[in-house]
Structures are given as C-alpha cells and as structure tokens.
C-alpha positions in Angstrom: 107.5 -189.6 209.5 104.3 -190.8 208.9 103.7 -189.0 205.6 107.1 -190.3 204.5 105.7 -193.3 204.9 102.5 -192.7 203.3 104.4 -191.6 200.3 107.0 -194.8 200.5 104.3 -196.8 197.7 104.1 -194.3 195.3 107.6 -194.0 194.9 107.6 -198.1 194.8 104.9 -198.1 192.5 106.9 -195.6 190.4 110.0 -197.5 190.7 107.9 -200.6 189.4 106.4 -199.2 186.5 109.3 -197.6 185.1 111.2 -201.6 185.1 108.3 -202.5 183.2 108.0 -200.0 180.7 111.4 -200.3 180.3 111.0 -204.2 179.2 107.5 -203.2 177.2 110.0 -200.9 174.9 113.1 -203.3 174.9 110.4 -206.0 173.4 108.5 -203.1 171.0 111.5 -202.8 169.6 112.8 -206.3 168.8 109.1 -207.2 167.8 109.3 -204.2 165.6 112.1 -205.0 163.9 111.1 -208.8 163.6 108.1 -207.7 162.0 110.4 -205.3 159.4 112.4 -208.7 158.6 109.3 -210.5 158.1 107.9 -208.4 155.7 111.5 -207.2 153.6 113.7 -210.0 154.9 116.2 -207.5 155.1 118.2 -206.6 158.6 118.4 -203.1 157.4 115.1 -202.3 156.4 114.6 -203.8 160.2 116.9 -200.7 161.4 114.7 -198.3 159.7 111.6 -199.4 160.7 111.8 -198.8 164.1 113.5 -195.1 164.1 110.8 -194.5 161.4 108.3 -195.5 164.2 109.4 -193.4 167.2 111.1 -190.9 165.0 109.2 -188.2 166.8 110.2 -189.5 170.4 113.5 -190.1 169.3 113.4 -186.1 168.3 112.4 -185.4 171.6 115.7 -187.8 173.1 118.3 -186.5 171.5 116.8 -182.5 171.9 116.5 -183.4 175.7 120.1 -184.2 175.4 121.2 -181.3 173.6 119.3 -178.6 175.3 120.3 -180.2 179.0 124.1 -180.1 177.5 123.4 -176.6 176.0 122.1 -174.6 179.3 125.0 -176.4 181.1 127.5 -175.5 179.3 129.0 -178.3 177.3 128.7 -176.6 174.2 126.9 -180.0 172.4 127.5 -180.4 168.4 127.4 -183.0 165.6 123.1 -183.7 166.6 122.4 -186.9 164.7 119.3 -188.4 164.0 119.5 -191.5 162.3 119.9 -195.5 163.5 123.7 -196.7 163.5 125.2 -200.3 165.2 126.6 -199.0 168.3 128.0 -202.3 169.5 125.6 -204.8 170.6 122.9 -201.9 170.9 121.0 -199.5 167.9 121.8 -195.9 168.1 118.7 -193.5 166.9 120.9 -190.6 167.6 123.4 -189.1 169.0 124.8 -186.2 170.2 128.7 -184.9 170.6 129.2 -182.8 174.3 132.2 -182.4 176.1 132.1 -183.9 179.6 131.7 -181.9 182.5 132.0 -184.4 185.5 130.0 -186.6 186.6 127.4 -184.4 187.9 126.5 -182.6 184.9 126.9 -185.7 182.7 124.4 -187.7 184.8 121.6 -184.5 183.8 122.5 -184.6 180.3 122.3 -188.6 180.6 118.9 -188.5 182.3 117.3 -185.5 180.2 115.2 -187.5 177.9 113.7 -189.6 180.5 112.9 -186.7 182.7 111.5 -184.8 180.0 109.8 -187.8 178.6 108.1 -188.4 181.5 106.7 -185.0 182.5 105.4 -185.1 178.7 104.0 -188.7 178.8 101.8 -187.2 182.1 100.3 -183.9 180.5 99.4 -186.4 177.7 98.2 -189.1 179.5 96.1 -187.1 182.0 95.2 -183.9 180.3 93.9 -185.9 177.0 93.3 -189.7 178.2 92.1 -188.8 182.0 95.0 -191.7 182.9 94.3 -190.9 186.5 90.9 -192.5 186.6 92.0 -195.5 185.0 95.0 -196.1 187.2 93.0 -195.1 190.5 90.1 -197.7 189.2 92.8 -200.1 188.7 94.3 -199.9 192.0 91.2 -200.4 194.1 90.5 -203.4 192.4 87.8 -202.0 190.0 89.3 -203.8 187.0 86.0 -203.8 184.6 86.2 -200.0 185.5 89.8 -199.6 185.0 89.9 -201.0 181.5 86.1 -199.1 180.2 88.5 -196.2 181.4 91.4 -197.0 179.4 89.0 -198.1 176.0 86.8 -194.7 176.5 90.2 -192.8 176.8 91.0 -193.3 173.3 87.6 -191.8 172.1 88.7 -188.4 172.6 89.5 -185.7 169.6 92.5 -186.8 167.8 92.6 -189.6 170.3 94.8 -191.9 167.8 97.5 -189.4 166.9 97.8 -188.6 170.8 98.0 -192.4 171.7 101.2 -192.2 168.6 102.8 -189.7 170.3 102.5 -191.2 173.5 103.9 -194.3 172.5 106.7 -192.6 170.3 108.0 -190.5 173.6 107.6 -193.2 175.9 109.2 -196.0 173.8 112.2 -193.5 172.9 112.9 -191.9 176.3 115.1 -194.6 178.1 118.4 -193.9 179.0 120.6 -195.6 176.3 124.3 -197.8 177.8 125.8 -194.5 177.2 123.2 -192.2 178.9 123.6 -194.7 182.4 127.1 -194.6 182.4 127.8 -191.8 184.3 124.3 -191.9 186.4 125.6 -195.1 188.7 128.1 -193.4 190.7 126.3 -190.5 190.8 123.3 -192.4 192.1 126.1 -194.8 195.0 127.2 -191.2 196.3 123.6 -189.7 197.0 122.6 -192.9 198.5 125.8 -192.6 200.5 125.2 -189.0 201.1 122.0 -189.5 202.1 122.9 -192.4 204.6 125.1 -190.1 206.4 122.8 -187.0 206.4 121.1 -189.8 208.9 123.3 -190.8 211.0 125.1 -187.7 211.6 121.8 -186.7 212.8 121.1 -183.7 210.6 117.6 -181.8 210.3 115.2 -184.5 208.8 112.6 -181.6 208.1 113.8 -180.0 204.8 114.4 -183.9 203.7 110.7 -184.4 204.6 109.5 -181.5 202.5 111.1 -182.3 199.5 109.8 -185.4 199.3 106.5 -184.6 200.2 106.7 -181.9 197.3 108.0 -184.8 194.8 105.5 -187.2 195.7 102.4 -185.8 193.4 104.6 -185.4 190.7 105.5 -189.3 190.8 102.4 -190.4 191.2 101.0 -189.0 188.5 104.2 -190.1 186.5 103.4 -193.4 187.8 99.7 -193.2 186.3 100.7 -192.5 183.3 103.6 -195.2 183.3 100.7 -197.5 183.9 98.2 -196.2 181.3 101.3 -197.0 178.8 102.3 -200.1 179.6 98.4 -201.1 178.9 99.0 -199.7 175.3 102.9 -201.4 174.9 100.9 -204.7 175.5 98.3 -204.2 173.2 100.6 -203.2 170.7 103.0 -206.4 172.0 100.4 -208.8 171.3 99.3 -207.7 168.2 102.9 -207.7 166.7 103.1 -210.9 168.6 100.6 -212.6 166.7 101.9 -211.0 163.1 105.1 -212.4 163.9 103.6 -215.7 164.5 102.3 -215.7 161.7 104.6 -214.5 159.2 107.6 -216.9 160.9 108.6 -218.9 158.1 107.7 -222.2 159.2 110.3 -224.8 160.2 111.4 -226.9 157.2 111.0 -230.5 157.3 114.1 -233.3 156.7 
C-alpha cells in the first residue's frame, strides 16, 4: 500500500495535465481560426487553416482510429481527412466502423489519445530531454526548469520536432463522438473495481499493475507538461496578433 500511495500523485499529476492540455488545444484552435478570419475575413478559410496546421496530427487521429478498428475487427471504411461542421463541433476526419459494443468502441474512441501520448513522450524526452525540465520544475527550480525548456529547442531539427509535437498533441483529443462510448465503460470499471474491494479479492495483482503503469504516466505526464509550455507560448503570441488585427470598435 505504501507504493500505491507513492504513485497516487503521478497519476494526479497526470490527470491534471491532460485537463489542461485539453483547454491549451480547445483555445489553439479558436485562436487559430480567429487569426485565419482576421487575415481572409472569411469563416471558411478559418476551417482550413487549422486542419492545414495539425494536418499531420490529425493523420495520426484518424489512423489511430482506423488501425484500432482494423485489428479489432470492425472492418473501418470511408477514412476522411478533411474539416466538415459536425454540429456545434469541426470534424478533421472521420472514419466509418461498425460498432462492436461498448468495449471495443471505447479502444477505437481512445486510440488517438493513447497513441498520441506514447508519441508526444518518445518526442518530448528522446529529442527535448522533457524529463529534466519537468523534474526542475517540480522542485521548485523554476530559472532551471525554463533554461531547460529554451535549450530544448536547440537541438538538430529542433523546430520541425517542436511542429510535430504540437500537431500530435493539439489533434489527439477524443472528439464528442470518440467519448461517447468511453463513459459507461469508464462507470462500470470504477464499479468493478469498487467491488473487487469489498468483496475482498487479492489486492496484489491490482498493486502490480499499477506499479507497472506508473513510469509510463509519469513520463506521459512530463511531456504533457513540456507541451502545455509550448500551447502557451504559441497562445500568447496568437493572442497578441489577434489583438491586434481585431477590427476596432466603431464609434456612434
């Protein structure tokens, strides 16, 4: 139990960084496509500026999808990659799969962001050394944390890796459609898992798994972190272009 505990703050810390990158790519994308508007003053050209921008992590998305759907049988088809009004929300893609329950829907639904974030952490720590920043970062070394962040993007090719980073990360989230089926799915393990307590089952394999998970999230959760540096950089300088470009207000 005490290792469980011992792991219970990455797994917070995961949790946490995941809500925010979540918000730093909801607001990429509106400032984004403000910008586009800005600049054309055309809602459309808006729509294709920012699949134009992620393009290659929307690739990544909707090839999660159809690879996940493929190995589990539900024979995907019509693979689309291009934006389209999908209600209130912009499609980049899409993919046509047949269900096959909840269970295997939920994998599909999830694919991108599982693969996104096991590619955002080879990036961020095998080019970008993310770890050192983070770990600087959380003991309060902040002049160290950020030299670690700004030196991170001297390495070779250090811009195109910082692109692709920001494509993947920004176009990994689970769209309405992708979450659907992951909510129940998500009720019954919790209820499952509840249960496997009280009935009084072996705790030990429990233990091990998550004890096996836990380096895996925590470098996930590094590299969450070392992103949402970059969305905010990238926020505040669209930010200010958007300021600037606003039409101003007209006078009576």
């Amino acid at each position: 139990m005490p290792d469980l505990i011992s792991a219970l703050p990455i797994f917070l810390a995961f949790v946490l960084t995941l809500i925010v990158l979540s918000w730093c790519s909801r607001q990429i994308s509106e400032h984004i496509q403000l910008f586009a508007v800005h600049v054309t003053g055309s809602t459309n050209a808006a729509t294709v500026a920012i699949f134009l921008v992620l393009l290659p992590g929307v690739i990544i998305h909707e090839g999660a999808h159809w690879l996940t759907a493929y190995f589990l049988g539900l024979k995907p088809s019509k693979f689309r990659v291009w934006p389209k009004k999908q209600g209130k929300f912009l499609g980049l893609g899409s993919i046509s799969i047949r269900s096959g329950g909840l269970l295997k829907d939920s994998l599909v639904g999830l694919a991108p962001l599982i693969l996104g974030s096991i590619l955002v952490a080879l990036i961020s720590h095998r080019v970008f050394n993310a770890q050192a920043m983070s770990g600087a970062l959380m003991q309060g070394q902040w002049r160290n944390g950020v030299e670690a962040f700004l030196n991170a993007f001297r390495q070779p090719d250090g811009a195109l890796w910082a692109y692709l980073l920001f494509t993947v990360s920004n176009a990994m989230m689970p769209s309405p459609s992708d979450r659907e089926p992951v909510m129940p799915v998500a009720q019954y393990a919790l209820l499952a898992g509840l249960a496997y307590l009280l009935i009084g089952l072996p705790v030990r394999p429990l233990q091990a798994f998550i004890l096996w998970l836990t380096p895996f999230v925590q470098s996930v959760s590094s590299a969450f972190l070392f992103i949402i540096l970059l969305d905010l950089i990238v926020l505040l300088i669209l930010f200010v272009l958007n300021e600037i470009l606003a039409p101003a207000p007209s006078r009576r």
